[in-house]
Each structure stands twice: as C-alpha cells, then as structure tokens.
Backbone as JSON, one array per atom type, in Angstrom:
{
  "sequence": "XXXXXXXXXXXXXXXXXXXXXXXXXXXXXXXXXXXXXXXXXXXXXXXXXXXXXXXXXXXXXXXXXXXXXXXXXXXXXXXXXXXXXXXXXXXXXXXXXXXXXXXXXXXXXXXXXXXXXXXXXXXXXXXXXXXXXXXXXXXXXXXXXXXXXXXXXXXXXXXXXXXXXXXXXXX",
  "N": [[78.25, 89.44, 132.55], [78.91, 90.11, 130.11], [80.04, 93.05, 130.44], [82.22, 91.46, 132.35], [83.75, 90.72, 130.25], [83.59, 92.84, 128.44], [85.18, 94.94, 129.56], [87.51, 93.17, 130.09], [88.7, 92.87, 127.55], [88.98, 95.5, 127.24], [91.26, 96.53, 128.66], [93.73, 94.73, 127.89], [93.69, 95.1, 124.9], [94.7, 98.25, 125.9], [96.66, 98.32, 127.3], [98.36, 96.98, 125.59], [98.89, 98.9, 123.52], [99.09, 101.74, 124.49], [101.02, 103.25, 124.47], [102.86, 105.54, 123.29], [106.42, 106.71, 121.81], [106.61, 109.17, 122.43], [105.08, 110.91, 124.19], [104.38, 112.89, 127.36], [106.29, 112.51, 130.25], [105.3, 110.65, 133.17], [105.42, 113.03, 135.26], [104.95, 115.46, 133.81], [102.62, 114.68, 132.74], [99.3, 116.15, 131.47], [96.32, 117.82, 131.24], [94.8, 116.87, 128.43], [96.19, 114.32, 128.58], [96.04, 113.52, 131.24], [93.43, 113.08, 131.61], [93.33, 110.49, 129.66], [94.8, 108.81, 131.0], [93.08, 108.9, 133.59], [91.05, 107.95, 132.38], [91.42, 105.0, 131.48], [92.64, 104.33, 134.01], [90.22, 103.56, 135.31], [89.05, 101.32, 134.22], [91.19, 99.58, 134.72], [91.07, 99.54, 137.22], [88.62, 98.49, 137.63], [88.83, 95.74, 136.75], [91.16, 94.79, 138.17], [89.27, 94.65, 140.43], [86.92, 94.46, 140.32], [83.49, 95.9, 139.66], [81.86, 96.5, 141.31], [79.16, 98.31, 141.29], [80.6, 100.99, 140.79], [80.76, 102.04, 138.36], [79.91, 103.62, 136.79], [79.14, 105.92, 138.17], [82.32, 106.41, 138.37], [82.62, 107.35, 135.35], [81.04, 109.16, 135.31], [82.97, 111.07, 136.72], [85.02, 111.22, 135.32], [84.03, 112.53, 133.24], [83.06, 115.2, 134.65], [85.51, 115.81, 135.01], [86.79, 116.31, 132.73], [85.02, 118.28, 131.29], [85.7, 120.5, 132.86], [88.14, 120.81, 132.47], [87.75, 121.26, 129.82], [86.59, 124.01, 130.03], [89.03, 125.37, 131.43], [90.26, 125.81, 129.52], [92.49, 123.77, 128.99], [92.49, 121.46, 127.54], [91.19, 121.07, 123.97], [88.38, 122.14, 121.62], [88.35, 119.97, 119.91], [89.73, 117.85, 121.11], [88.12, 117.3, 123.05], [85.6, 116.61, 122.02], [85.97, 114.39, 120.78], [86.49, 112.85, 122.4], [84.28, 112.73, 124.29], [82.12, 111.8, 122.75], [83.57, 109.13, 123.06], [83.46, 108.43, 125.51], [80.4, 108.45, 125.77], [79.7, 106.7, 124.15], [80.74, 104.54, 125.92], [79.19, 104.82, 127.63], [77.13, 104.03, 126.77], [77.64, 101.16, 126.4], [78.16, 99.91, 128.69], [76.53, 100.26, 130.55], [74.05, 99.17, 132.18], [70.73, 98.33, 130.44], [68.18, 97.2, 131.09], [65.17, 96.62, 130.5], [65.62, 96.95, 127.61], [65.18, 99.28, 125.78], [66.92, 101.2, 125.13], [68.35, 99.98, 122.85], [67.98, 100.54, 120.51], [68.94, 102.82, 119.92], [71.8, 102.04, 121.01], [72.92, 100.38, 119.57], [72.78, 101.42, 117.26], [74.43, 103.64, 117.4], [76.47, 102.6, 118.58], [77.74, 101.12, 116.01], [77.75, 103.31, 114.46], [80.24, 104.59, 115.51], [82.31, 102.62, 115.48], [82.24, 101.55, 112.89], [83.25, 104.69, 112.06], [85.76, 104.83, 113.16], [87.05, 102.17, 112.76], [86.35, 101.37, 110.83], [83.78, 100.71, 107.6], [83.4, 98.07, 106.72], [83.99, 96.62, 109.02], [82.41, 97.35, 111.01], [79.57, 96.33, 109.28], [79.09, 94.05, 109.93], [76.71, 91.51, 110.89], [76.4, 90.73, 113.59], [77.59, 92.85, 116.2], [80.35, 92.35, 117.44], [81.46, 92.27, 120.67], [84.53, 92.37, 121.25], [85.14, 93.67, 118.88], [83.99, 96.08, 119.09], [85.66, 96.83, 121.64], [88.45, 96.74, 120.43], [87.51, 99.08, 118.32], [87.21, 101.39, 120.33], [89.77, 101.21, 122.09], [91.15, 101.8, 120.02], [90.53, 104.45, 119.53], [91.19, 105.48, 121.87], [93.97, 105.2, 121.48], [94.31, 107.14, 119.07], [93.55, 109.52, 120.33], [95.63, 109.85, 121.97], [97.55, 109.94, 120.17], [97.32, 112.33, 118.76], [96.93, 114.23, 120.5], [100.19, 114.27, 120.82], [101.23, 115.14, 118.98], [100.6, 117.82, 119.05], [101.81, 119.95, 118.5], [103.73, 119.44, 116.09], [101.55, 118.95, 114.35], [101.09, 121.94, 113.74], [102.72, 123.19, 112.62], [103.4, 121.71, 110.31], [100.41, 122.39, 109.22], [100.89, 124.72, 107.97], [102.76, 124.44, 106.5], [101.48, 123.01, 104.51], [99.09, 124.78, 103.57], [100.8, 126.81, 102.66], [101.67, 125.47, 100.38], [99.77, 125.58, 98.88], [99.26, 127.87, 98.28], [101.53, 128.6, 97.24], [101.51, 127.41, 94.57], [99.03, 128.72, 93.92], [100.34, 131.37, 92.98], [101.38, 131.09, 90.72]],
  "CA": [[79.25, 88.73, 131.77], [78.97, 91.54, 128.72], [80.8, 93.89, 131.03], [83.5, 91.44, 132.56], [84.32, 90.67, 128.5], [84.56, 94.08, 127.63], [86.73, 95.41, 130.69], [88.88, 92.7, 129.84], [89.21, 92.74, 126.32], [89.8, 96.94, 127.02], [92.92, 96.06, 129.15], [94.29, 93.66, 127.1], [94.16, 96.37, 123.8], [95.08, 99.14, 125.81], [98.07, 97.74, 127.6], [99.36, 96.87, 124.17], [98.84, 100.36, 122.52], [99.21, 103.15, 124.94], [103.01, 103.92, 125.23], [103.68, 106.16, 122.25], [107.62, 107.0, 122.48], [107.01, 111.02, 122.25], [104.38, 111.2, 124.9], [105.26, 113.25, 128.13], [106.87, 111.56, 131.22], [104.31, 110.88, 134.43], [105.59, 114.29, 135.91], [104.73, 116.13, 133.03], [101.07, 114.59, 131.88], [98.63, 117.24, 132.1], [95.18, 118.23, 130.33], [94.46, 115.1, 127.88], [97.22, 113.01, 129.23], [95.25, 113.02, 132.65], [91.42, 112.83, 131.46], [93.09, 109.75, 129.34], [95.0, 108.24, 132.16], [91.86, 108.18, 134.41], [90.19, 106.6, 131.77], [92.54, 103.57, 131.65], [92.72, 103.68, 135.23], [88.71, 103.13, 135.67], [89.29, 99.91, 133.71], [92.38, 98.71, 135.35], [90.46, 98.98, 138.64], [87.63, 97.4, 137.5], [89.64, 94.01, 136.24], [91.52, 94.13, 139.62], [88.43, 94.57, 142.4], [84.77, 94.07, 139.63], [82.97, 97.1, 139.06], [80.85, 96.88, 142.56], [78.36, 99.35, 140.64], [80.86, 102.28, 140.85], [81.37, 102.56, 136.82], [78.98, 104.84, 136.24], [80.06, 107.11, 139.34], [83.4, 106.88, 137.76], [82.69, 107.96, 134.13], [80.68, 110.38, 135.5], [83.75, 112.07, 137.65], [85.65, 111.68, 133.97], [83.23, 113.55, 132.63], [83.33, 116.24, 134.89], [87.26, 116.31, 134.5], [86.41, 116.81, 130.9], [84.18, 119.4, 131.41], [86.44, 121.43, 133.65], [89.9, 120.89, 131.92], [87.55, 122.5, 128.57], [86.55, 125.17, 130.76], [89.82, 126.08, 132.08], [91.58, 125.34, 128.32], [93.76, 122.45, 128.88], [92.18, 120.89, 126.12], [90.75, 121.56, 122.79], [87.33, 121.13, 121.26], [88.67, 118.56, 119.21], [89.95, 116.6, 121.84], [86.63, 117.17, 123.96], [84.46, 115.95, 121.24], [86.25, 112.95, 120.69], [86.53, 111.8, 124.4], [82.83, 113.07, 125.14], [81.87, 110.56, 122.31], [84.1, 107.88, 123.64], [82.92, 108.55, 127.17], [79.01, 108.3, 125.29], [79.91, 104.62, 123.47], [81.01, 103.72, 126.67], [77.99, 104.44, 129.53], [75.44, 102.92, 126.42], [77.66, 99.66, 126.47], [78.23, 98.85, 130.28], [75.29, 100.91, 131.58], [72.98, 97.99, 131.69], [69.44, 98.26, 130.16], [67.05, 95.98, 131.52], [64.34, 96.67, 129.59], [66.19, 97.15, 126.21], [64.49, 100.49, 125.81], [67.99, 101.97, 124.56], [68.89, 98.99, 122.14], [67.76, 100.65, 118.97], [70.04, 103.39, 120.15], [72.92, 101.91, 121.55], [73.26, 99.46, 118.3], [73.06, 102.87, 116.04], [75.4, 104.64, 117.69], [78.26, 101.87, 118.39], [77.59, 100.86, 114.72], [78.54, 104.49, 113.81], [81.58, 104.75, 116.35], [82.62, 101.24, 114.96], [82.09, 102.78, 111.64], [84.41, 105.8, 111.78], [87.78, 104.35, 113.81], [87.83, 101.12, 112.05], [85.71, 100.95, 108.93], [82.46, 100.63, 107.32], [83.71, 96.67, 106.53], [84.13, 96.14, 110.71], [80.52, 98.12, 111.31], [79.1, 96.0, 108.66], [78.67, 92.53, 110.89], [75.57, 91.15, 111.34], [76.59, 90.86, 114.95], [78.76, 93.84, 116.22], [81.01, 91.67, 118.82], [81.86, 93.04, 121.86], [85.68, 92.75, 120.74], [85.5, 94.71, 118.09], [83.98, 97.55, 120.35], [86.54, 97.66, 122.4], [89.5, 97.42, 119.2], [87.41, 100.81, 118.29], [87.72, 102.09, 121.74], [91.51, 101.36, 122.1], [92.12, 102.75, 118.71], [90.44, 105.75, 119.73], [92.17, 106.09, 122.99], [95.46, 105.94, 120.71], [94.37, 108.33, 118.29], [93.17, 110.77, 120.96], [97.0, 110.13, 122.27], [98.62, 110.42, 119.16], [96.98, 113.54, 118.76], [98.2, 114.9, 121.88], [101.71, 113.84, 121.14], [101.79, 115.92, 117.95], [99.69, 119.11, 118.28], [102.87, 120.99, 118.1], [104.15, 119.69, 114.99], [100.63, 119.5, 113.28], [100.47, 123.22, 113.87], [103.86, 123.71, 111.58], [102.4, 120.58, 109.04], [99.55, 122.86, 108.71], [101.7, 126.01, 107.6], [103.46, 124.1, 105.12], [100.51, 122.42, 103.57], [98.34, 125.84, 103.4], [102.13, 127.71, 101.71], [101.79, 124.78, 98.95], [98.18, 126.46, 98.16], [99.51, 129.79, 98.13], [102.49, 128.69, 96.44], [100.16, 127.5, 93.75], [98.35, 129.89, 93.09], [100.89, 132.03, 92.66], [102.15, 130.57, 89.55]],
  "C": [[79.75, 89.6, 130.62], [79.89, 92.45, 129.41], [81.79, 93.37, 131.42], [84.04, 91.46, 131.23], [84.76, 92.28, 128.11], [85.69, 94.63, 128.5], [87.92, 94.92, 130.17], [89.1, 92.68, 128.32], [90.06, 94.73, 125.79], [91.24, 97.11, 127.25], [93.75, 95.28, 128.71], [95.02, 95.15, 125.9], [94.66, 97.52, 124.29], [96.34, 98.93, 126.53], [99.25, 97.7, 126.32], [99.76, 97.68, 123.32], [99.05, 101.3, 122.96], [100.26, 103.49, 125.19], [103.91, 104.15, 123.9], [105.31, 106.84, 122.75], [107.62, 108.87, 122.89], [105.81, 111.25, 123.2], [105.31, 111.75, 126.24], [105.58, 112.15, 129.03], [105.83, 111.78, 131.84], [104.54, 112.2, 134.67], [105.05, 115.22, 135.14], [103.59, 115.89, 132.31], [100.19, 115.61, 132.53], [97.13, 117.02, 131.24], [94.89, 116.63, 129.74], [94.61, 114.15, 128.12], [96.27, 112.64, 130.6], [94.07, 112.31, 132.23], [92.22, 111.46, 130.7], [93.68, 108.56, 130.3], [94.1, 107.6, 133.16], [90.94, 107.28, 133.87], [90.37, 105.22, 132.23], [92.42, 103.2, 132.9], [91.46, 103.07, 135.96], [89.0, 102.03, 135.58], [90.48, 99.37, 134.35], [91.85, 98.45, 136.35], [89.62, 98.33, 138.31], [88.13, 96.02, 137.43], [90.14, 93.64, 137.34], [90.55, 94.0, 140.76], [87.59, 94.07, 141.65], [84.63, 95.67, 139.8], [82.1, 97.54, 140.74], [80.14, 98.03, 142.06], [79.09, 100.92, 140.93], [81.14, 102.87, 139.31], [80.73, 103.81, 136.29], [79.66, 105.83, 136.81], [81.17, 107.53, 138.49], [83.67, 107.53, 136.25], [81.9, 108.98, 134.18], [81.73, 111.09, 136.18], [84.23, 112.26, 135.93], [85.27, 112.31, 133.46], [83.58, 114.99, 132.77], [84.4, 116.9, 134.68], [87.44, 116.81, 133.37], [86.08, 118.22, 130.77], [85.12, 120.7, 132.24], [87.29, 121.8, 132.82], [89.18, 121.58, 130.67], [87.77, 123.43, 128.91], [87.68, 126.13, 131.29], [90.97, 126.08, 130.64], [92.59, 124.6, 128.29], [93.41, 121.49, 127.81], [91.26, 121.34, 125.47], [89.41, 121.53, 122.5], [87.13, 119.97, 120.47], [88.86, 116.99, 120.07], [88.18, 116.47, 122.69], [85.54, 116.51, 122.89], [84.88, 114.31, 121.16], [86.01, 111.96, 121.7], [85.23, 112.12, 124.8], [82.27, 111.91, 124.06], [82.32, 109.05, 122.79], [83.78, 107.72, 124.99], [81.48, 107.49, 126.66], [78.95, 107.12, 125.35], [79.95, 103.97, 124.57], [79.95, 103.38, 127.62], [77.35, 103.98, 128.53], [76.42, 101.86, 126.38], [77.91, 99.12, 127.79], [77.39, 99.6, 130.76], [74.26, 99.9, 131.42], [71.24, 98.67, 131.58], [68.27, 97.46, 130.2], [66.06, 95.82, 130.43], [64.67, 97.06, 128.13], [65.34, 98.23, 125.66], [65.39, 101.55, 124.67], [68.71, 100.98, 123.5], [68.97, 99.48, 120.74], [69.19, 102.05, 118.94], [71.34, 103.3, 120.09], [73.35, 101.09, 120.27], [73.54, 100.64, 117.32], [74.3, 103.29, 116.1], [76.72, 104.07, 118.24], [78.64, 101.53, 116.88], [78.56, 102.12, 114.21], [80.0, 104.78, 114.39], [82.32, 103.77, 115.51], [83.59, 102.03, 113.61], [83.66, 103.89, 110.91], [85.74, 105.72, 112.46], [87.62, 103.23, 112.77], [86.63, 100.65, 110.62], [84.68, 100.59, 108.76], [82.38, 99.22, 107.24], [83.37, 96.23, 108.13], [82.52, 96.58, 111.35], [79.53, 97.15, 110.64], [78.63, 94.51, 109.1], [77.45, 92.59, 111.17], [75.61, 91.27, 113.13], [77.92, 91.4, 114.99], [79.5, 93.14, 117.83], [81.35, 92.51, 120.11], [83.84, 93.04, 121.78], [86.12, 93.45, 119.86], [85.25, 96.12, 118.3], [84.94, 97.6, 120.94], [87.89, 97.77, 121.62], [88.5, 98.79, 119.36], [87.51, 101.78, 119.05], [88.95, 102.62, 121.84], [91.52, 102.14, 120.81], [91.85, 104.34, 118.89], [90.79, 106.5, 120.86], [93.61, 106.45, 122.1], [95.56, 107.02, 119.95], [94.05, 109.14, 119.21], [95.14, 110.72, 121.63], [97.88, 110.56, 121.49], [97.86, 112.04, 118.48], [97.16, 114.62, 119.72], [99.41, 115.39, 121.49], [101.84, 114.81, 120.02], [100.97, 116.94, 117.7], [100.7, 120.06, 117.84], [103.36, 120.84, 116.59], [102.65, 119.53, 114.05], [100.76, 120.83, 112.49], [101.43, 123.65, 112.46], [103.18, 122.77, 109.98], [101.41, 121.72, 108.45], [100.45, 123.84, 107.74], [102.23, 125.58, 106.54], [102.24, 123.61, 104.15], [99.4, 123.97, 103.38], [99.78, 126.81, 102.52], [101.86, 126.79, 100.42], [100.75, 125.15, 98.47], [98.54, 127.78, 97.83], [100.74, 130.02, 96.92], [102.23, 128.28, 95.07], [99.4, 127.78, 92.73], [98.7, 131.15, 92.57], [101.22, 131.82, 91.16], [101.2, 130.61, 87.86]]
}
C-alpha cells in the first residue's frame, strides 16, 4: 500500500512539474534528459500495469545508465551525484524491509534528503509522510532539469559574477 501511495503521489507531482519551456525537444534529449526520462517512465509504468516486483530491476538498469552516460561524459559529477542520491532515497523507500533492519537508516537519510530540497521545517515532522517524500523527489527531479536547461548560461553567470570580484578588487 506504501508503494502504490508513493508511485501515485510521484505521478501526480511529476506530471505537474516536468515541462520546463527551454528544455530540448524529444529528438534532441540526450545524457540527463534520458537517465531523467527513464526515471519518470519507471513510475508511469508502474501506475499503469503495478510494479510485478520489477522496480528494483528497473532502478537498477537506471543506475547502470547513470553509470555509463558518467563514463562516457554525457553528464557531469554534479548531475551524477544528485541522481545517484535520488536513485538511493528511492530503492530505501520502495525496496521493502521486512525485518526493519534498514529503518534507522532509511528514516536518517530521507530525513536528510527531505531536509535539503525542501527545508529543515518539512524534515522536522514527527512523522515524515510519504507525500512529502515524494514533493522532495519531484522537486529534485525539477531541479536536476532545471539544471540541465541552463548549464550553458550558468557557465556565462559564472564569468560575470567571478569579473565583479576582480572588478573589486581592483579598486
């Protein structure tokens, strides 16, 4: 029941958030755009068939996609850290734990995820809902998109904000 809730509360938030206007077209997603695509698309299949115990399988292929697309430089270590954490959050909350073995864990370390997308206030619940995991999820699928969408003009952002130090210290 913990797993249909979160599926569906992922598809819900990420339906509503993932279609920044400056992202590429289908023809043109590559590197991040894919690894976050397949994400999404795990969860879309799940909501339409159930999970029939392939979730794991499947965040393990994401993985690997991860792992490759570093390897071959299609994405950053920025982006890889982020999405190898958001991968993490994800197999400790639908990887079921029978024996609650991983509880002291998995409570730490959504706490801290929680935490750092949406605030020490939202982390701070006596009980960390299973909707507010997956808001921190979605938000961190968007920020890993909207970080995509603008590495190019960061790169110039940076240049100007490192000239106002120089410019500065000139003076």
């Amino acid at each position: 029941m913990k797993k249909k809730c979160f599926v569906g509360l992922m598809l819900i938030l990420l339906a509503a958030s993932l279609t920044p206007a400056e992202s590429p077209s289908p023809a043109e997603r590559k590197g991040g755009y894919v690894i976050l695509d397949t994400y999404i698309a795990v969860f879309r299949e799940m909501a339409a068939k159930g999970s029939n115990g392939i979730l794991e399988s499947n965040l393990n292929n994401i993985m690997t996609q991860v792992v490759k697309a570093k390897t071959q430089g299609e994405i950053d270590d920025i982006f890889y850290s982020r999405f190898a954490r958001l991968m993490a959050v994800t197999k400790l909350v639908i990887v079921p734990d029978a024996g609650h073995i991983l509880k002291p864990i998995i409570e730490r370390e959504t706490r801290r995820f929680v935490e750092d997308i949406l605030g020490e206030e939202a982390a701070a619940a006596p009980e960390l809902g299973i909707g507010t995991l997956a808001e921190s999820i979605t938000q961190e699928l968007l920020n890993l998109q909207i970080y995509l969408d603008t590495k190019d003009q960061r790169k110039k952002m940076m240049e100007e904000f490192y000239k106002k130090f120089d410019d500065t210290a000139k003076k």
